[in-house]
Backbone as a chain_set.jsonl record, in Angstrom:
{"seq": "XXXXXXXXXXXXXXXXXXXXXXXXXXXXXXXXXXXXXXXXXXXXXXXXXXXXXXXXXXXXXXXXXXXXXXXXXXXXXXXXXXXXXXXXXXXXXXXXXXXXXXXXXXXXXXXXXXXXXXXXXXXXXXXX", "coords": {"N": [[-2.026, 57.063, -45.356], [-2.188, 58.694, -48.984], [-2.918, 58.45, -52.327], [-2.889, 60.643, -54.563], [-4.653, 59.618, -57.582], [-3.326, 58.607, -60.702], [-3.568, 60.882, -63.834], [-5.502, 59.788, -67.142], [-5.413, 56.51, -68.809], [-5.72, 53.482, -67.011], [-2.288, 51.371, -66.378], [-2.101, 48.465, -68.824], [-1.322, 45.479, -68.991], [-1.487, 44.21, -71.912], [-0.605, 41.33, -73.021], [-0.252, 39.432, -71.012], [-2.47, 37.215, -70.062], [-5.698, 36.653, -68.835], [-6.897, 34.266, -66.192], [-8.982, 31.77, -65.47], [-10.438, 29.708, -62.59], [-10.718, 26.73, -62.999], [-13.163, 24.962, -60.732], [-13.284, 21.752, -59.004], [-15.759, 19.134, -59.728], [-17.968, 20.31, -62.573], [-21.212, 21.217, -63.415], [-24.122, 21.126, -65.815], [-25.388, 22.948, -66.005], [-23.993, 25.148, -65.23], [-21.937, 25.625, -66.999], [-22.646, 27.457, -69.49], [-22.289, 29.951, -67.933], [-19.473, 29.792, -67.552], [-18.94, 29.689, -70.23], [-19.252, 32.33, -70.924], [-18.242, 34.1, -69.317], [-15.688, 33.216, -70.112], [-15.368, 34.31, -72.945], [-15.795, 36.938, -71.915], [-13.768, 38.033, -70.565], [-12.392, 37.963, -72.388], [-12.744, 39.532, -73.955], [-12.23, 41.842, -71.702], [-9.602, 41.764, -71.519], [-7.917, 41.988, -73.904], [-5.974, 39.928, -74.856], [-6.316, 37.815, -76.048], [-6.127, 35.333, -75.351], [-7.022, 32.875, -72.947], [-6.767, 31.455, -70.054], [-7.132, 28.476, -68.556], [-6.973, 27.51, -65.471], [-7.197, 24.251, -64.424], [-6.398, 22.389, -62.424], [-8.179, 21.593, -60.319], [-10.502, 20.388, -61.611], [-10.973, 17.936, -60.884], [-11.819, 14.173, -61.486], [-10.833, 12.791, -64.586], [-13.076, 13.416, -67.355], [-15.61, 12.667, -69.111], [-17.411, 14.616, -69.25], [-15.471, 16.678, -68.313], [-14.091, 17.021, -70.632], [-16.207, 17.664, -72.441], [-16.648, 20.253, -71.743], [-14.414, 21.721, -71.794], [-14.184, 21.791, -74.736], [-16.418, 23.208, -75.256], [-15.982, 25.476, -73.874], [-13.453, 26.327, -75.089], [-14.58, 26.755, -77.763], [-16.468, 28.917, -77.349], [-14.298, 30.819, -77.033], [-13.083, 31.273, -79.143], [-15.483, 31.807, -81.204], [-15.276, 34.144, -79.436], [-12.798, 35.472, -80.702], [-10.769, 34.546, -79.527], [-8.623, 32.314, -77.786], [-8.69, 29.271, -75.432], [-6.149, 28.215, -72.962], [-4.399, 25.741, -71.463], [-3.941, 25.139, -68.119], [-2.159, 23.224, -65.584], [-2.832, 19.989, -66.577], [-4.443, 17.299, -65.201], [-2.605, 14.147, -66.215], [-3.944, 11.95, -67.073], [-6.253, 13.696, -68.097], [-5.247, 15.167, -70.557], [-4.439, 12.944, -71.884], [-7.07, 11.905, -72.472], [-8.136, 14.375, -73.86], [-6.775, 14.157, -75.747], [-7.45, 11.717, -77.101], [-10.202, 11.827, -77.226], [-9.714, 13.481, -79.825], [-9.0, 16.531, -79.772], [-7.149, 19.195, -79.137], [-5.144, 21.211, -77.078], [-3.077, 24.117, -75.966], [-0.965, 23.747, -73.446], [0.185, 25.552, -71.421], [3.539, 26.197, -70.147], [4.618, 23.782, -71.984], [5.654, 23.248, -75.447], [4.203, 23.636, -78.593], [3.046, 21.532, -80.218], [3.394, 21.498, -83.217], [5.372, 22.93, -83.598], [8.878, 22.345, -83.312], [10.77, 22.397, -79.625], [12.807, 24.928, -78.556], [16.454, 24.928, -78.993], [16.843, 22.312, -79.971], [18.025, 20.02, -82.078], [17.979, 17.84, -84.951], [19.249, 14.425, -85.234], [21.374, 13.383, -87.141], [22.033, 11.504, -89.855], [25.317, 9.171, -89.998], [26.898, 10.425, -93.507], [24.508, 11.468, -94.525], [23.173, 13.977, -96.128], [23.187, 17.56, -93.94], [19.956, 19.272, -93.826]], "CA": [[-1.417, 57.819, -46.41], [-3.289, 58.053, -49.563], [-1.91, 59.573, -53.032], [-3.523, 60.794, -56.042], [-4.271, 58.582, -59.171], [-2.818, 59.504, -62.025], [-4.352, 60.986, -64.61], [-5.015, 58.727, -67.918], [-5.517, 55.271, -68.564], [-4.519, 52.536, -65.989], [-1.52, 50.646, -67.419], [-2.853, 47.409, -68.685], [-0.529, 44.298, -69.885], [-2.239, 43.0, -72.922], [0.155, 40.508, -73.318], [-0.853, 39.143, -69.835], [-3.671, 36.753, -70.107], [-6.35, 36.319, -67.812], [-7.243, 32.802, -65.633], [-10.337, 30.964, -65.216], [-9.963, 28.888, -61.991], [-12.092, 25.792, -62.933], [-12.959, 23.778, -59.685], [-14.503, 20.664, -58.706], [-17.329, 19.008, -61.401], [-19.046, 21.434, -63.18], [-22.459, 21.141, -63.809], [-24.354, 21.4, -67.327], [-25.703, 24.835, -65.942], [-22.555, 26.016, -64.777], [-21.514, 26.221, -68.638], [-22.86, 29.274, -70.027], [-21.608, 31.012, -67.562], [-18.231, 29.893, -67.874], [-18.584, 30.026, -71.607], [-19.654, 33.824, -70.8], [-16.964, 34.225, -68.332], [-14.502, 33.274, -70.905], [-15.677, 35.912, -73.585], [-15.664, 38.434, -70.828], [-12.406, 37.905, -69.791], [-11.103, 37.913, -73.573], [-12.869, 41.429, -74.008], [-11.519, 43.085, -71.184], [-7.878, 41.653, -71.631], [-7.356, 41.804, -74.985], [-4.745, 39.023, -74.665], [-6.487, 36.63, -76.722], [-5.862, 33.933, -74.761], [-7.702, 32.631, -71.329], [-5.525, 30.555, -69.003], [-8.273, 27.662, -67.827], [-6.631, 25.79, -64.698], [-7.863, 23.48, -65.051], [-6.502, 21.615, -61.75], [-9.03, 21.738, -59.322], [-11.409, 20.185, -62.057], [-11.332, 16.721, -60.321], [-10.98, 13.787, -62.106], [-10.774, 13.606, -65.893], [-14.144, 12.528, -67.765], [-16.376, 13.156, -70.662], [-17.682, 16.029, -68.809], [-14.506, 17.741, -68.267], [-13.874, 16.938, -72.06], [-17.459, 18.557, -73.389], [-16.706, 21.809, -70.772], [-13.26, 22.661, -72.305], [-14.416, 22.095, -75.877], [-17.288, 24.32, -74.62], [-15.196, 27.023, -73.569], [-12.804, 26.742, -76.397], [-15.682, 27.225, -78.871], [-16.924, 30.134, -76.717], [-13.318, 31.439, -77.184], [-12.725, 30.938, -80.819], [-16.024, 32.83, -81.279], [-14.501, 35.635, -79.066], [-11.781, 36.12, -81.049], [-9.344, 34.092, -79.061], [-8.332, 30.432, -77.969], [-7.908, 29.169, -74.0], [-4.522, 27.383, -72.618], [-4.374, 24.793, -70.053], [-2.826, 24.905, -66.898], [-1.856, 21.594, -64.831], [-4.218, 19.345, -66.767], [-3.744, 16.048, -65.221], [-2.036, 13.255, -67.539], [-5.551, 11.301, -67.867], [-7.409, 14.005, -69.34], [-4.709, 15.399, -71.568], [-4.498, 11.751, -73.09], [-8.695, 11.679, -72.528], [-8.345, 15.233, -74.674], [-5.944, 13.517, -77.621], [-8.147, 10.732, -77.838], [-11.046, 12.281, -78.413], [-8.953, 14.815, -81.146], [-9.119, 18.066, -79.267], [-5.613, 19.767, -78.85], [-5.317, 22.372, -75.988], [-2.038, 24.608, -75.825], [-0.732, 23.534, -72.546], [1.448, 26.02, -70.042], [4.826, 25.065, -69.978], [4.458, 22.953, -73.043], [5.85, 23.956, -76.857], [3.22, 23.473, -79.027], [3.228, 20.015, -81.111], [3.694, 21.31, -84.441], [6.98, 23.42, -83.105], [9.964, 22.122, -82.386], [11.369, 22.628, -78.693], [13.812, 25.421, -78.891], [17.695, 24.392, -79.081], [16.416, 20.955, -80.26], [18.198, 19.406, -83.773], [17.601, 16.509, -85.343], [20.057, 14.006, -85.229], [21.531, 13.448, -88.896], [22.542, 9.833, -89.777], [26.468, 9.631, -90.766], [26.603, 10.19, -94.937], [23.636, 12.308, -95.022], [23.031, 15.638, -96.082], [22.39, 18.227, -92.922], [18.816, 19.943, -94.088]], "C": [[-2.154, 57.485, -47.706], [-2.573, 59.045, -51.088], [-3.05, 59.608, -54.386], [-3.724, 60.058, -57.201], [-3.936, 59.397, -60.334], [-3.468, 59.67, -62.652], [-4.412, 60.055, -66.009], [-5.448, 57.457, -67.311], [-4.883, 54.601, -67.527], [-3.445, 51.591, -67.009], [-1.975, 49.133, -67.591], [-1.766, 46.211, -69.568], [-1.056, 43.421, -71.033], [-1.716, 42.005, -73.017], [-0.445, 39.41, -71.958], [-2.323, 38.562, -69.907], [-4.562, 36.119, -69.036], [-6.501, 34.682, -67.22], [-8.263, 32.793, -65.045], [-10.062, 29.958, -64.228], [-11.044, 27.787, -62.219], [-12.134, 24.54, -61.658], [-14.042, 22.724, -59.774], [-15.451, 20.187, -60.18], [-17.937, 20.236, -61.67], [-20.053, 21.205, -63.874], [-23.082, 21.563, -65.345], [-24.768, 22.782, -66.95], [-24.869, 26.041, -66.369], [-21.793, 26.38, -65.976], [-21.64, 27.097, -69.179], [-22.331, 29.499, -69.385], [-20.517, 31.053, -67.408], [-18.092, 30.387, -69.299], [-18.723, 31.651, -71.842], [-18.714, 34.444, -70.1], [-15.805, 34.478, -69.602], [-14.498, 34.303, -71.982], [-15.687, 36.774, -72.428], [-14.6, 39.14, -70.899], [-11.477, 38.035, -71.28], [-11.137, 39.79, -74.176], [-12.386, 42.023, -72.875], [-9.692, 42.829, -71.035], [-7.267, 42.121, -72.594], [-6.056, 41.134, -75.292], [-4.776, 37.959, -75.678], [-6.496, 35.419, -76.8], [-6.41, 34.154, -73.049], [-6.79, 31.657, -71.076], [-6.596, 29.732, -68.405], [-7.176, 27.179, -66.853], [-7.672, 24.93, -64.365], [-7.24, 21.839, -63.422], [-6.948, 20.964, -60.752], [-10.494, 20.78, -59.972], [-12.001, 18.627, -61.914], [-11.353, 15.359, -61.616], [-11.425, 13.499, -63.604], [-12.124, 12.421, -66.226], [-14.622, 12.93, -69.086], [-16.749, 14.625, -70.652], [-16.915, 16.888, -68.617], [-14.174, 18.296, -69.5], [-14.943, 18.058, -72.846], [-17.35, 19.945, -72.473], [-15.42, 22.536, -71.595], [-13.503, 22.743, -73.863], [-15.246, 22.997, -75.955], [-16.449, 25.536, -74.487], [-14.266, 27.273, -74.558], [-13.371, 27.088, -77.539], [-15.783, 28.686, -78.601], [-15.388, 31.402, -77.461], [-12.929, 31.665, -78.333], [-14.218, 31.956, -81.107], [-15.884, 34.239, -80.879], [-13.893, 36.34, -79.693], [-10.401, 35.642, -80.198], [-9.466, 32.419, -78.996], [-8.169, 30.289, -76.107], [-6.518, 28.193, -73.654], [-4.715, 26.507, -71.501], [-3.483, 25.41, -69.336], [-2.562, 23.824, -66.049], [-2.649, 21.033, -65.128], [-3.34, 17.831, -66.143], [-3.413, 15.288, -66.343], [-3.209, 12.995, -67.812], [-6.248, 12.121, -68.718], [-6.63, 14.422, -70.181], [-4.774, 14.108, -72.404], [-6.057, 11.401, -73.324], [-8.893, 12.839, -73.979], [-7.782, 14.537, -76.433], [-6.391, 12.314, -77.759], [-8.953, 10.658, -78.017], [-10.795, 13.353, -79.825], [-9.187, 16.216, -80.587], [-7.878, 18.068, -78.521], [-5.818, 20.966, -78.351], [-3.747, 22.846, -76.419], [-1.821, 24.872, -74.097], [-0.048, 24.479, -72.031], [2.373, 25.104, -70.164], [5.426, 24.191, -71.391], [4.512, 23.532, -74.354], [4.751, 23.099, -77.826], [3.889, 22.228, -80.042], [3.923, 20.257, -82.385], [5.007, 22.19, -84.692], [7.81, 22.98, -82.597], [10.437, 22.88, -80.761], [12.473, 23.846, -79.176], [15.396, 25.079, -78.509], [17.548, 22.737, -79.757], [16.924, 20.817, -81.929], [18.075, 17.624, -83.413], [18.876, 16.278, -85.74], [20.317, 13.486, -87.029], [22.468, 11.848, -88.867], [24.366, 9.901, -90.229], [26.219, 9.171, -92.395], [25.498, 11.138, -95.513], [23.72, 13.249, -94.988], [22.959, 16.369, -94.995], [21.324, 18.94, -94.183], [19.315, 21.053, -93.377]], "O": [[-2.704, 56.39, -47.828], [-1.901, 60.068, -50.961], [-3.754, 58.745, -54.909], [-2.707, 59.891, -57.874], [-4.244, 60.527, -60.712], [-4.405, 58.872, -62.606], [-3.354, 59.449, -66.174], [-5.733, 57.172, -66.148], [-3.769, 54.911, -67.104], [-3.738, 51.201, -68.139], [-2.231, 48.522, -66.553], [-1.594, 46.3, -70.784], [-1.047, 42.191, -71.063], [-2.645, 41.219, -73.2], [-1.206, 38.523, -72.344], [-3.288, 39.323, -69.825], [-4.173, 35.134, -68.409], [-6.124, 33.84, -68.035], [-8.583, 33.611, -64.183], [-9.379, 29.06, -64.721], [-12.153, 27.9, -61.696], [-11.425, 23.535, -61.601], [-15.151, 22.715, -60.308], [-15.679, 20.762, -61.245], [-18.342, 21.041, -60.831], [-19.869, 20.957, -65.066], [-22.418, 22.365, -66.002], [-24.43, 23.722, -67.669], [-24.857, 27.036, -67.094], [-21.059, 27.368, -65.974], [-20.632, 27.739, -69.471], [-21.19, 29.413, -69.84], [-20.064, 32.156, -67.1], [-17.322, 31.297, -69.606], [-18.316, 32.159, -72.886], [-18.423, 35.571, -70.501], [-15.25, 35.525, -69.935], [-13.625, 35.169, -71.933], [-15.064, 37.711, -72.929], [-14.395, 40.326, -71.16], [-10.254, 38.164, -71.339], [-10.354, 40.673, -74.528], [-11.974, 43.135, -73.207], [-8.836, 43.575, -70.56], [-6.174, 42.665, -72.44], [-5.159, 41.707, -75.909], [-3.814, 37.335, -76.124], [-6.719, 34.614, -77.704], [-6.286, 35.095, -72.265], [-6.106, 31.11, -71.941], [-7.151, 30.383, -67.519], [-6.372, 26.398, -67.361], [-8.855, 25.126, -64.088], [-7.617, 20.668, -63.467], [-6.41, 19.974, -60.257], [-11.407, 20.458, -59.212], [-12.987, 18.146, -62.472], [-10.859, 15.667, -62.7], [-12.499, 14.026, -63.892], [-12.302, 11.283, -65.791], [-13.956, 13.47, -69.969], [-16.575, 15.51, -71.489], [-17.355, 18.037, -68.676], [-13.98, 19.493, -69.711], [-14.625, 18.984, -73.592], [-18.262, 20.738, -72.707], [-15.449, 23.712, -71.958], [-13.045, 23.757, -74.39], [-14.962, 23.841, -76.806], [-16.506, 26.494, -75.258], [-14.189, 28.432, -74.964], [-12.715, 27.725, -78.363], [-15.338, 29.555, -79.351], [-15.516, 32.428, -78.129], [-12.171, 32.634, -78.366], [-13.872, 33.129, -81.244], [-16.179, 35.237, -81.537], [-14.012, 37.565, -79.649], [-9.304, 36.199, -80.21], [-10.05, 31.6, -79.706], [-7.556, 31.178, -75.517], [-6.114, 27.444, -74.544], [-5.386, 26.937, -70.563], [-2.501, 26.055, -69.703], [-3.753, 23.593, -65.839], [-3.613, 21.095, -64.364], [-2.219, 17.401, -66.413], [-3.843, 15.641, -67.441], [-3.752, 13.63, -68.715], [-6.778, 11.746, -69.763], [-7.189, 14.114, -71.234], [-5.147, 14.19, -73.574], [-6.346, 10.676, -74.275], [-9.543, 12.493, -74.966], [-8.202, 14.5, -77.59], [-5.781, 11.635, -78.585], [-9.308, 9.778, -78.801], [-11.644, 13.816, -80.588], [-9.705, 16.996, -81.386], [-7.538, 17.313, -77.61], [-6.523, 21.795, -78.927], [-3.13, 22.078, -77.156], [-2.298, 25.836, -73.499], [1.063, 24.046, -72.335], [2.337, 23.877, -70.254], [6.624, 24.075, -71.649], [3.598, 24.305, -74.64], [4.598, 21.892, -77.642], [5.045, 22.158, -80.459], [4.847, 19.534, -82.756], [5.608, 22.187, -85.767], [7.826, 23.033, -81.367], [10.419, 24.11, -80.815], [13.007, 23.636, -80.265], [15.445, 24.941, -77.287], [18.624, 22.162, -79.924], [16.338, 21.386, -82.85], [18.072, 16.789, -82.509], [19.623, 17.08, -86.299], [19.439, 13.311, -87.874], [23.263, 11.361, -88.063], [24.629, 10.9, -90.898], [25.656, 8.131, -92.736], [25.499, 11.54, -96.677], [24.262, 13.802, -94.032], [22.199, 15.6, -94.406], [21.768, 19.132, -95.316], [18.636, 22.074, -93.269]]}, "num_chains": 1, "name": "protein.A"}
């Protein structure tokens, strides 16, 4: 059975941001063409955001470190930014101790409070 395509654009979720599956070590080669990958993927989404998982990328090093600042450059030149997905603990604390802040999956961004979240108020003090 087989049916006609509609006429018109296909419907496309901009909102919906693409994923980069990053596996195993990745080689100094293998860079451009992720960093090319990732602009690709920001022009034909228009989402503005790449989704790296980032859990396949084995275990956390300098090299994992200089690949995602790599691709986040790439991305920031695009016109967008990428997001983690399951970064193990090591390299997220490998990432915040060399000073490079990813926007994790799952995870409210640092400089935003959690939503429903107040701050506890001492007794005597003002509420803010």
């Amino acid at each position: 059975m087989s049916y006609a395509r509609p006429p018109g654009l296909p419907l496309v979720d901009a909102m919906t941001p693409a994923v980069l599956v990053l596996a195993g070590p990745v080689t100094r080669d293998e860079v451009t063409g992720l960093s090319d990958e990732v602009r690709k993927l920001l022009r034909a989404t228009g989402a503005g955001v790449v989704v790296c998982d980032v859990a396949g990328l084995g275990p956390p090093g300098l090299g994992a470190v200089d690949l995602l600042a790599r691709l986040q450059l790439a991305a920031r030149r695009g016109g967008g930014r990428i997001r983690l997905r399951d970064p193990d603990p090591g390299l997220h604390a490998l990432l915040d101790l060399v000073g490079l802040r990813f926007e994790v999956e799952g995870h409210a961004e640092e400089r935003e409070p959690a939503l429903g979240v107040e701050e506890e108020v001492e007794p005597g003090e003002p509420a803010v």
